[in-house]
PDB file of N, CA, C and O in Angstrom:
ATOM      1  N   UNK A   1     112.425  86.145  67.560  1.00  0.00           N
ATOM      2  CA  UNK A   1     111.667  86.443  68.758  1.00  0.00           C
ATOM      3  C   UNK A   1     111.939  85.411  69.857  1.00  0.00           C
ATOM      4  O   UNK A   1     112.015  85.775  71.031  1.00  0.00           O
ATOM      5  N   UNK A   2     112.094  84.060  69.477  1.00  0.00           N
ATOM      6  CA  UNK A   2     112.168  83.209  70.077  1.00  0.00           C
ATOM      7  C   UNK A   2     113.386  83.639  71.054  1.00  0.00           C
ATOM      8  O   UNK A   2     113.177  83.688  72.266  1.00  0.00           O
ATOM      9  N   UNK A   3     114.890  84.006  70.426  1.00  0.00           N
ATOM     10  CA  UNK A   3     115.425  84.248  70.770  1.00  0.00           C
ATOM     11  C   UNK A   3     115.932  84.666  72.186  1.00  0.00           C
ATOM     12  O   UNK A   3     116.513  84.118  73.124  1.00  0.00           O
ATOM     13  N   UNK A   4     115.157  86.584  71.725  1.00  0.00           N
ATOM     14  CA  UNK A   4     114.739  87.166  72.834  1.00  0.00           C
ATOM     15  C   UNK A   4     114.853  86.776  73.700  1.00  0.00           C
ATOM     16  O   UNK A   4     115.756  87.131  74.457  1.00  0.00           O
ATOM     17  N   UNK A   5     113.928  85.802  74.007  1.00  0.00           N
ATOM     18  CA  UNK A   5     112.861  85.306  75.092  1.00  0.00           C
ATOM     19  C   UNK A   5     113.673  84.519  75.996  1.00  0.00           C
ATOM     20  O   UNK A   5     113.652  84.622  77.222  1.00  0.00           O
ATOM     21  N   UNK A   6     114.630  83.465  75.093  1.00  0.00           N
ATOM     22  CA  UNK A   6     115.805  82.940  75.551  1.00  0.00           C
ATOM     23  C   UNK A   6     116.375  83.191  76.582  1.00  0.00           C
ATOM     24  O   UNK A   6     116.284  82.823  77.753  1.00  0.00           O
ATOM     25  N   UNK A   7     117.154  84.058  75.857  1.00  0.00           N
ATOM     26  CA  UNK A   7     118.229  85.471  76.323  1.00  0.00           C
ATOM     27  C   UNK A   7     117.583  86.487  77.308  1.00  0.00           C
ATOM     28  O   UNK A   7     118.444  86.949  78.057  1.00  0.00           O
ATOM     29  N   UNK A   8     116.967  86.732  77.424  1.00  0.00           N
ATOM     30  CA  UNK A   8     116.021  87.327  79.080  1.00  0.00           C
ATOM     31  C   UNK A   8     115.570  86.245  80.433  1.00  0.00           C
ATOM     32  O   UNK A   8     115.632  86.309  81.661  1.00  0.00           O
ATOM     33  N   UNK A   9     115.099  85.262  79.428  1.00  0.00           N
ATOM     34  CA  UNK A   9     115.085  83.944  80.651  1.00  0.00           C
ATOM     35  C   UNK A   9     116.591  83.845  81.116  1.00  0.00           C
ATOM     36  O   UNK A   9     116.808  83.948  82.323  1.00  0.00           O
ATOM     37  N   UNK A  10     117.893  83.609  80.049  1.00  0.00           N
ATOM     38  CA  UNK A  10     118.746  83.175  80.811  1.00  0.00           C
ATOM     39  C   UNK A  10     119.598  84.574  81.581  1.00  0.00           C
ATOM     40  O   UNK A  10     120.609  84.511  82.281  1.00  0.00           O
ATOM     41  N   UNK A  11     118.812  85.810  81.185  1.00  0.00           N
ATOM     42  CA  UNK A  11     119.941  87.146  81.846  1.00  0.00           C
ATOM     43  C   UNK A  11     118.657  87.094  83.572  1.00  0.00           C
ATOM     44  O   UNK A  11     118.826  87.354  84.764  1.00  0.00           O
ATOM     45  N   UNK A  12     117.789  86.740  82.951  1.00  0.00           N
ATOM     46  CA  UNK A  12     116.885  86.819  84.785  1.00  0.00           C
ATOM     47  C   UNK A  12     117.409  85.597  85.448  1.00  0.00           C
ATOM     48  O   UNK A  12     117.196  85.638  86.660  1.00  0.00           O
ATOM     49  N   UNK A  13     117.764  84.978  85.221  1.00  0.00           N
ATOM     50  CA  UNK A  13     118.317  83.302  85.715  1.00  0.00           C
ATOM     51  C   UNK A  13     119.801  84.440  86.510  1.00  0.00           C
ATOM     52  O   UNK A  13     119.904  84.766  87.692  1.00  0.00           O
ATOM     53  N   UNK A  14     120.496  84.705  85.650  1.00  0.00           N
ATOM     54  CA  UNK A  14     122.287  85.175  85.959  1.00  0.00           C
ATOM     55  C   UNK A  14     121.653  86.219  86.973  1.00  0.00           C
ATOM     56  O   UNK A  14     121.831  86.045  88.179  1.00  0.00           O
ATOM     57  N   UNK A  15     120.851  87.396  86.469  1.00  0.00           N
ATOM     58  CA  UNK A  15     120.440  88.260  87.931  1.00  0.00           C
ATOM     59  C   UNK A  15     119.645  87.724  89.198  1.00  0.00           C
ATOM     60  O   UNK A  15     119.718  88.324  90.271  1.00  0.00           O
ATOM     61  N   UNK A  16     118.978  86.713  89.057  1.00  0.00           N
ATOM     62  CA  UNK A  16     118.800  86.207  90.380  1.00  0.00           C
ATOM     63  C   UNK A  16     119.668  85.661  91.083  1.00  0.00           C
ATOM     64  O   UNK A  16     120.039  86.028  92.198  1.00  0.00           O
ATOM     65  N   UNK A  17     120.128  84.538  90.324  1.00  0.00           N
ATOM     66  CA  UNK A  17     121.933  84.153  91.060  1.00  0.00           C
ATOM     67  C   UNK A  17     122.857  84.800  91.798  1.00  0.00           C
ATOM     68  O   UNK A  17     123.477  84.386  92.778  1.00  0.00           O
ATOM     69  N   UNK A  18     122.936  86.516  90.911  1.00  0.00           N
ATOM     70  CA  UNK A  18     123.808  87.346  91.993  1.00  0.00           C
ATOM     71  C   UNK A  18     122.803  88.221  93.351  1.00  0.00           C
ATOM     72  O   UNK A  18     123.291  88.995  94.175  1.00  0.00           O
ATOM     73  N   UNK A  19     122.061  88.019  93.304  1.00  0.00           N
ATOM     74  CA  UNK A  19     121.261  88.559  93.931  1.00  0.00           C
ATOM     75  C   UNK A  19     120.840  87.490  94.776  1.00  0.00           C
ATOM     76  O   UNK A  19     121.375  87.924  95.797  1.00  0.00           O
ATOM     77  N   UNK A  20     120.381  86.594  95.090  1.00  0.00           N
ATOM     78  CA  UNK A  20     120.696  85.583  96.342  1.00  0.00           C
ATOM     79  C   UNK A  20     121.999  85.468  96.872  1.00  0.00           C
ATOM     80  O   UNK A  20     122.235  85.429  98.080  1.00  0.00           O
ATOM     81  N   UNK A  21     123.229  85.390  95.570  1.00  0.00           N
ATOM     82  CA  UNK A  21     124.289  85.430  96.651  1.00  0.00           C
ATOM     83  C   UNK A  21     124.598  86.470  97.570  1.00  0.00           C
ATOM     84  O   UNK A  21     124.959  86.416  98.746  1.00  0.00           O
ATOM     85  N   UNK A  22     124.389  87.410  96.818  1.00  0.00           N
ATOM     86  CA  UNK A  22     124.115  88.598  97.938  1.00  0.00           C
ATOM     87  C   UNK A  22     123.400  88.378  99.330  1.00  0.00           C
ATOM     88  O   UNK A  22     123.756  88.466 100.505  1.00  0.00           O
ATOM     89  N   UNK A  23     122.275  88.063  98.695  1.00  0.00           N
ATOM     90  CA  UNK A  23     121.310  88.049 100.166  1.00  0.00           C
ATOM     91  C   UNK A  23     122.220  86.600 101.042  1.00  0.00           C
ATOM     92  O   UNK A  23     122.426  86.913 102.215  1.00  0.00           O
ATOM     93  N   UNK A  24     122.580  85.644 100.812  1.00  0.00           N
ATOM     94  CA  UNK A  24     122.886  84.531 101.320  1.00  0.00           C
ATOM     95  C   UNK A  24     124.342  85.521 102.196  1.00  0.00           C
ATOM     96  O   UNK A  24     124.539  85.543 103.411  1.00  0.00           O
ATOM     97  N   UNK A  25     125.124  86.205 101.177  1.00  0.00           N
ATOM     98  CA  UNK A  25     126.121  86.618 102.232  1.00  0.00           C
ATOM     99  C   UNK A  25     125.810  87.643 103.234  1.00  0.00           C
ATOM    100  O   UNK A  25     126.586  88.057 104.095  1.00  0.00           O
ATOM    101  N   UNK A  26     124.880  87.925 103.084  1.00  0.00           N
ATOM    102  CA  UNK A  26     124.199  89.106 103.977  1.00  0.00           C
ATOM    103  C   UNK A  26     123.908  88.415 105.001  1.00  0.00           C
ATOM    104  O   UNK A  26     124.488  88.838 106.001  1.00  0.00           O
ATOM    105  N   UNK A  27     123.006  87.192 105.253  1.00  0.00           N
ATOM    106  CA  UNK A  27     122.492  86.623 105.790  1.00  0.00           C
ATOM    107  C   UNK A  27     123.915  85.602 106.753  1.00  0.00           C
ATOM    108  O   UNK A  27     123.854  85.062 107.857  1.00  0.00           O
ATOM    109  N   UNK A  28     124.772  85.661 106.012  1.00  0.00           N
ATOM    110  CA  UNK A  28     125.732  84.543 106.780  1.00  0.00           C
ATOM    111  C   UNK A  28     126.622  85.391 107.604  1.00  0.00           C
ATOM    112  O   UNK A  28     127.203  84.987 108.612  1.00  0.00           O
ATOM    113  N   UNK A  29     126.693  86.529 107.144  1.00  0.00           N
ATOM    114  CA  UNK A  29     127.169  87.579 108.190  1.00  0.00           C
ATOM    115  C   UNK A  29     126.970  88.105 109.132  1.00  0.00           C
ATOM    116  O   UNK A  29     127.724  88.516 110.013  1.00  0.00           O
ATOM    117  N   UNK A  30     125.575  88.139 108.969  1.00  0.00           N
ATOM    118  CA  UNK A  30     124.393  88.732 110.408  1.00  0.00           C
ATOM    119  C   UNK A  30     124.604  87.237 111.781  1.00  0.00           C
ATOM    120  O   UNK A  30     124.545  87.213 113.010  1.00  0.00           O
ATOM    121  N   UNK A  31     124.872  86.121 110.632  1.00  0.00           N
ATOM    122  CA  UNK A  31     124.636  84.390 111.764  1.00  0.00           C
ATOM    123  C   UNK A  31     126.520  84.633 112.135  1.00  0.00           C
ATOM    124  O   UNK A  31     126.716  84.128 113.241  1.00  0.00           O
ATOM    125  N   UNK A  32     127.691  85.149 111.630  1.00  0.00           N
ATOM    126  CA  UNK A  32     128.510  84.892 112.231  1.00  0.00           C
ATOM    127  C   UNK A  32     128.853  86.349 113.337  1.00  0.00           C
ATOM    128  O   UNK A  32     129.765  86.399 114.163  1.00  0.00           O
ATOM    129  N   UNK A  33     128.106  87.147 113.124  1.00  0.00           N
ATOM    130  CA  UNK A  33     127.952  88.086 113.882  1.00  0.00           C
ATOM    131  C   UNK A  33     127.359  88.036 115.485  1.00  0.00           C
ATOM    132  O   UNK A  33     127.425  88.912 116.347  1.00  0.00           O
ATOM    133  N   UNK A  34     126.749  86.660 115.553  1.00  0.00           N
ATOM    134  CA  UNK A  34     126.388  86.256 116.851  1.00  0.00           C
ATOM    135  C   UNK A  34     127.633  85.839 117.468  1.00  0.00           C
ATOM    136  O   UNK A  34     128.679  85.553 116.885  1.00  0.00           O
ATOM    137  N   UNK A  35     127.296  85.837 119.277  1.00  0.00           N
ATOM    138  CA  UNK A  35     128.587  84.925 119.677  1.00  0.00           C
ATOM    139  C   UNK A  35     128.030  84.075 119.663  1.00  0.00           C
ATOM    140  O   UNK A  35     126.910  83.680 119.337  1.00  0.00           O
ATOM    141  N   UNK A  36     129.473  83.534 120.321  1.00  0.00           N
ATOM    142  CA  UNK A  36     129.625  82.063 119.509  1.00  0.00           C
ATOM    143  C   UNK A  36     128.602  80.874 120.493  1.00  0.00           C
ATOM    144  O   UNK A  36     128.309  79.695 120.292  1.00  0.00           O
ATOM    145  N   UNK A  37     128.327  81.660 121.392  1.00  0.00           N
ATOM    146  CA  UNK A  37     127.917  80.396 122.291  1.00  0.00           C
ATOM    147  C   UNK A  37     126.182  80.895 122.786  1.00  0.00           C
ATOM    148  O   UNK A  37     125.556  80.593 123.802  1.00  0.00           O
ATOM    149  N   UNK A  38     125.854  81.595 121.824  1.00  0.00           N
ATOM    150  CA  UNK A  38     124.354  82.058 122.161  1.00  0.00           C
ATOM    151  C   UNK A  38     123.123  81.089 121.606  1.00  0.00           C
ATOM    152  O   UNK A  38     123.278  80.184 120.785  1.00  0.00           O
ATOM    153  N   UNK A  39     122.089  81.402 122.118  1.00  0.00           N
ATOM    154  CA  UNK A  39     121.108  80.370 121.811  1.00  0.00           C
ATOM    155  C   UNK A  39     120.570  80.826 120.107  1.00  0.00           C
ATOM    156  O   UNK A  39     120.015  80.058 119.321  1.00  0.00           O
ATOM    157  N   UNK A  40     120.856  82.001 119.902  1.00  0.00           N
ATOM    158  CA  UNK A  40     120.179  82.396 118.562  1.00  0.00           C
ATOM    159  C   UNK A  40     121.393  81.656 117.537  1.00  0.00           C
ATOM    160  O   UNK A  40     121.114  81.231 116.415  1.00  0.00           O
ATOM    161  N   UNK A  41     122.301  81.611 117.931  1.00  0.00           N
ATOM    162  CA  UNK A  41     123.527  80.945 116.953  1.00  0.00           C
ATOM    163  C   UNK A  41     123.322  79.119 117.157  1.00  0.00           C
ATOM    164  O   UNK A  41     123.476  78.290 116.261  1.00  0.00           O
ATOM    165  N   UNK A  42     122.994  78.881 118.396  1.00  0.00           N
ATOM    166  CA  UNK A  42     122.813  77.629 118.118  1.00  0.00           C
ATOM    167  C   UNK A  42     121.591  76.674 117.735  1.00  0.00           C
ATOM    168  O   UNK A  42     121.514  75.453 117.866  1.00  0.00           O
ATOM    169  N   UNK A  43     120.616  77.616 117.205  1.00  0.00           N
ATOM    170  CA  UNK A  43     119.674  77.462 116.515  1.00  0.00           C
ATOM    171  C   UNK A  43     119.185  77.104 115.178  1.00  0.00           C
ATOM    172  O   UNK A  43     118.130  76.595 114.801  1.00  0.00           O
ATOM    173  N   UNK A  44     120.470  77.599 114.428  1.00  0.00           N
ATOM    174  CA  UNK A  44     120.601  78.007 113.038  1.00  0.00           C
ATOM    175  C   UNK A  44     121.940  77.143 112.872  1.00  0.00           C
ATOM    176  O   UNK A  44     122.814  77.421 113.693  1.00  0.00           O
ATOM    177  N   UNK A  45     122.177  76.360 112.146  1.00  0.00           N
ATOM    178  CA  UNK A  45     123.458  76.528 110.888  1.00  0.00           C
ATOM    179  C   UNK A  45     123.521  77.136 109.804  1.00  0.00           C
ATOM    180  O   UNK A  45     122.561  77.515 109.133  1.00  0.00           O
ATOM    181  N   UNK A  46     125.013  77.306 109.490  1.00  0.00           N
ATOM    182  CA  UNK A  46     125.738  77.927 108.238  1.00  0.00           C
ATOM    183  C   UNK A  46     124.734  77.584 107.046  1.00  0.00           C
ATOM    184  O   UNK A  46     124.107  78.270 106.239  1.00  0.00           O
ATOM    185  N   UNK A  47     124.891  75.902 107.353  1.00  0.00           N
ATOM    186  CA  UNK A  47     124.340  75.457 105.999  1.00  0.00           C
ATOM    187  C   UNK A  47     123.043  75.161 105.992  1.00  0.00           C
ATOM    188  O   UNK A  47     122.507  74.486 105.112  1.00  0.00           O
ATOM    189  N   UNK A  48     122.394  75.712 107.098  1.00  0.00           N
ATOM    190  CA  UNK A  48     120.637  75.459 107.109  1.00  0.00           C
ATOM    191  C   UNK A  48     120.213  77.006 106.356  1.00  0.00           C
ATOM    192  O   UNK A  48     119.090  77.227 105.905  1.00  0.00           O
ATOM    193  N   UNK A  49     121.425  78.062 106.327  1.00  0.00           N
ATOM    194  CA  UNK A  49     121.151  79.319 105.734  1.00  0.00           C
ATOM    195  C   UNK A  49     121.731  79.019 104.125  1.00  0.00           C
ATOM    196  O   UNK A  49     121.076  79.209 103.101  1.00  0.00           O
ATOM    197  N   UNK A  50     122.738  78.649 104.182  1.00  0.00           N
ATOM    198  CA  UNK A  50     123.087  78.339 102.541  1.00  0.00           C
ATOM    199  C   UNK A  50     121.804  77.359 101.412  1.00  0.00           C
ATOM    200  O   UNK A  50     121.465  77.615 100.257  1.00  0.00           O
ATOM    201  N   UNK A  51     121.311  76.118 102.418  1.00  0.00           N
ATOM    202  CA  UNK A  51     120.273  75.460 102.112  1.00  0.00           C
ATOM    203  C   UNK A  51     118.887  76.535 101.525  1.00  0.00           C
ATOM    204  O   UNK A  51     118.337  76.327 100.444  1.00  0.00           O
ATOM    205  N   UNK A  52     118.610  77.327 102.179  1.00  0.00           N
ATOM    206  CA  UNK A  52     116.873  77.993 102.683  1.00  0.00           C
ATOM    207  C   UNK A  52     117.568  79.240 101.405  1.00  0.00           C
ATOM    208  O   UNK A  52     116.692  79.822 100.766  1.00  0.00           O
ATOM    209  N   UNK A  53     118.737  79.539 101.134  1.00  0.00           N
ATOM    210  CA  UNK A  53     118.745  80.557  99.933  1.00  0.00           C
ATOM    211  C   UNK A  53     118.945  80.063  98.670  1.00  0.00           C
ATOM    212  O   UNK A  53     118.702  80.784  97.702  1.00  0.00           O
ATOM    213  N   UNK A  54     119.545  78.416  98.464  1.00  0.00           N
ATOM    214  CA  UNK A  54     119.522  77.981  97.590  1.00  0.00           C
ATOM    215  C   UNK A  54     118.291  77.426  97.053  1.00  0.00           C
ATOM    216  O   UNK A  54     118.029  77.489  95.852  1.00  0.00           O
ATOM    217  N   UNK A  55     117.491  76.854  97.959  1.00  0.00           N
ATOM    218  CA  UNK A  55     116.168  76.890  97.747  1.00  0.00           C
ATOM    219  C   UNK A  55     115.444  77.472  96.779  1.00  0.00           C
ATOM    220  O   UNK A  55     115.041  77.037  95.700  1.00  0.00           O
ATOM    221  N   UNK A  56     115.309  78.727  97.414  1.00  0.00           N
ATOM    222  CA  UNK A  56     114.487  80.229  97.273  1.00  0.00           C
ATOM    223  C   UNK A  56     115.102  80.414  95.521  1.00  0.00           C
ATOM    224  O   UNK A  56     114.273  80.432  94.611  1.00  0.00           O
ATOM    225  N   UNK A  57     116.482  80.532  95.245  1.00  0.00           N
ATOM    226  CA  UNK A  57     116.956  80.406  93.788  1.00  0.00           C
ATOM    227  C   UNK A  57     116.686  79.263  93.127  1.00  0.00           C
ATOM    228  O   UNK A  57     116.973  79.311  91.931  1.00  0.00           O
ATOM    229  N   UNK A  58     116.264  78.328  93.487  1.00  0.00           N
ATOM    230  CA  UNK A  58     115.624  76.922  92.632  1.00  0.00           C
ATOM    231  C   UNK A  58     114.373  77.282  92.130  1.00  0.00           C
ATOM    232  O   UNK A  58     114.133  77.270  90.923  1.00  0.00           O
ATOM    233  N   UNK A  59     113.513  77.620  93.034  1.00  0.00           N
ATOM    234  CA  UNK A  59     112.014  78.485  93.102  1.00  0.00           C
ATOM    235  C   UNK A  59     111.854  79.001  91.803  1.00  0.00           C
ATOM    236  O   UNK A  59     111.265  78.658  90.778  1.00  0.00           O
ATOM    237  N   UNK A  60     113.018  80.528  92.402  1.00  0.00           N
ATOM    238  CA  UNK A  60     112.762  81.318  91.409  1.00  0.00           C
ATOM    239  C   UNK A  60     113.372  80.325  90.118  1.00  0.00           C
ATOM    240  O   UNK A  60     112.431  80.221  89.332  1.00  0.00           O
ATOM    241  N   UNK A  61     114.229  79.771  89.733  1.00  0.00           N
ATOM    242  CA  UNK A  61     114.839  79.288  87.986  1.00  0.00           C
ATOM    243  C   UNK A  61     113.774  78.331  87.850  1.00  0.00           C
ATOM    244  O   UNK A  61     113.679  78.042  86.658  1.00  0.00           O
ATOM    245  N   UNK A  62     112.825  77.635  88.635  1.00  0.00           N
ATOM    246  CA  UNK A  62     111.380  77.026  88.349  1.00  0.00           C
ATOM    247  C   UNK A  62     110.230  77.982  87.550  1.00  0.00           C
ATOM    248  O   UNK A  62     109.600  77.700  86.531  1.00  0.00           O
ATOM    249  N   UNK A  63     110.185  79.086  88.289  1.00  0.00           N
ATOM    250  CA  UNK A  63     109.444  79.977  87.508  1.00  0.00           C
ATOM    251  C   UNK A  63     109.877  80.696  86.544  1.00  0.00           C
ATOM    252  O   UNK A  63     109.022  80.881  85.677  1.00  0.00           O
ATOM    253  N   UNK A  64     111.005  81.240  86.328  1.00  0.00           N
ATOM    254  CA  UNK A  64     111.839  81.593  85.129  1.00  0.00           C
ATOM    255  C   UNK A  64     111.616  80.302  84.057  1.00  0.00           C
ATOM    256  O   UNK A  64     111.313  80.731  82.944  1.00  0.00           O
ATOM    257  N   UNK A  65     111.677  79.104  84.107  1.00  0.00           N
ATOM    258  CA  UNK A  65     111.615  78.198  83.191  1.00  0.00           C
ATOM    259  C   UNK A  65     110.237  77.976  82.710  1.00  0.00           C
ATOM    260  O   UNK A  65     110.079  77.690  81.523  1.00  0.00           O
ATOM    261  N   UNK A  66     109.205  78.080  83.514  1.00  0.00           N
ATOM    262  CA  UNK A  66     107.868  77.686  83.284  1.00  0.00           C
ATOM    263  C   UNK A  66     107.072  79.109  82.384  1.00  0.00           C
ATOM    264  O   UNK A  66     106.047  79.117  81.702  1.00  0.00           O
ATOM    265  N   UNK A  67     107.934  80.109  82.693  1.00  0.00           N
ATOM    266  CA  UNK A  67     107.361  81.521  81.826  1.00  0.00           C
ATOM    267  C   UNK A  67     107.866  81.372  80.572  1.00  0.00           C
ATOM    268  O   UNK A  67     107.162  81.214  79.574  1.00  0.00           O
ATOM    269  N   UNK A  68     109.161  81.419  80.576  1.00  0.00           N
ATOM    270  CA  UNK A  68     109.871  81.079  79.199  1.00  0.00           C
ATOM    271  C   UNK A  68     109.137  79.799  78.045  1.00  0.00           C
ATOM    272  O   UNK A  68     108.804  79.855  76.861  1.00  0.00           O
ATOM    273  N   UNK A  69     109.113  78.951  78.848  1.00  0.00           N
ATOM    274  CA  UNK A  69     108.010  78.209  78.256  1.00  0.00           C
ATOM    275  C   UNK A  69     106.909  78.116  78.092  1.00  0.00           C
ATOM    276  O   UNK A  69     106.608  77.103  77.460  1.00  0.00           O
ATOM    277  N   UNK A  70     105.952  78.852  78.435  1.00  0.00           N
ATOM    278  CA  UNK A  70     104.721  79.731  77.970  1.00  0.00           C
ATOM    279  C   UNK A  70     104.789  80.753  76.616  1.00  0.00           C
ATOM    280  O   UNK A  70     104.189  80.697  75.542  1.00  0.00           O
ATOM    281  N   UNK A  71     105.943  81.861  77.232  1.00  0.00           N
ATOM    282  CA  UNK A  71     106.172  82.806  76.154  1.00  0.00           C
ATOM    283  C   UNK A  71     106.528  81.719  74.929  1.00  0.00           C
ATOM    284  O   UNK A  71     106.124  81.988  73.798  1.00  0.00           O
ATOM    285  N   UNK A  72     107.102  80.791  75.106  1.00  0.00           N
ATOM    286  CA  UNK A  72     107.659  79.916  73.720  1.00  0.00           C
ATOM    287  C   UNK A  72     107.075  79.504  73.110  1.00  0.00           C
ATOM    288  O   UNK A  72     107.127  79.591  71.884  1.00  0.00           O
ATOM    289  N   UNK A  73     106.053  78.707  73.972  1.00  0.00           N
ATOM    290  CA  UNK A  73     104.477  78.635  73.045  1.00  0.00           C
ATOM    291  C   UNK A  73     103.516  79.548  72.483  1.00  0.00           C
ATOM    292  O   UNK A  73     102.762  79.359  71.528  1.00  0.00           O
ATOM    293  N   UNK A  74     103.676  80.757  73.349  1.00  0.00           N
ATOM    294  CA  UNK A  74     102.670  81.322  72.834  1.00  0.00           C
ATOM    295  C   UNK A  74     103.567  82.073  71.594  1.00  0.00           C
ATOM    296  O   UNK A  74     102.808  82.916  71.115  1.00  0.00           O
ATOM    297  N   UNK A  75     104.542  82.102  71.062  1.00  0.00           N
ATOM    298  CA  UNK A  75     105.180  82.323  70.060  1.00  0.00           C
ATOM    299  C   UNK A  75     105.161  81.552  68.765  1.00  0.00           C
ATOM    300  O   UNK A  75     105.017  81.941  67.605  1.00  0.00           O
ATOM    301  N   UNK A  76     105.355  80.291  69.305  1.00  0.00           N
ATOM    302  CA  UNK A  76     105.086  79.139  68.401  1.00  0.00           C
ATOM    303  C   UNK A  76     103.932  79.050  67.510  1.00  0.00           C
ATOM    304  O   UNK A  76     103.871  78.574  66.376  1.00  0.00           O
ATOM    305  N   UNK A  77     102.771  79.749  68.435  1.00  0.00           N
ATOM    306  CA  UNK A  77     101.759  79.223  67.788  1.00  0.00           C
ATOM    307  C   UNK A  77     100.921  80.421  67.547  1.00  0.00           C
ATOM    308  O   UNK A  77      99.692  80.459  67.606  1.00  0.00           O
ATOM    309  N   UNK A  78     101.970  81.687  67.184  1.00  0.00           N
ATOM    310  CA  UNK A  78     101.444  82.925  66.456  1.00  0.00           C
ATOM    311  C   UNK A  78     101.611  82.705  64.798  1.00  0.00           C
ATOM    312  O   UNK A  78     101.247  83.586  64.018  1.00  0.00           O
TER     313      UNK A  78
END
């Protein structure tokens, strides 16, 4: 059982990963899609968007880790 639990923590870990990169390239496309010399482009950096999605995936593998380790206990101590 323990297992399981593992192995779903670490397949939700791998699907969030591709799924921010997604959103991160979504997001870096829409910022190079500005010109180049506009105030909405010079507002933002590349890497203030790479930063704010890597983030957001730290978050989430914080809470992926803190469930997994609940479920582990509460396994443990069935």
């Amino acid at each position: 059982m323990l297992e399981l639990v593992l192995s779903t923590a670490l397949g939700a870990a791998a699907f969030g990963l591709r799924v921010q990169e997604h959103r991160c390239s979504r997001a870096l496309a829409r910022y190079h899609a500005l010109p180049v010399g506009s105030a909405a482009r010079r507002s933002v950096s590349e890497d203030g968007i790479r930063e704010a999605y890597w983030a957001q995936f730290y978050v989430f593998l914080i809470g992926v880790g803190v469930h997994t380790l609940l479920l582990s206990a509460f396994i443990w101590m069935q």
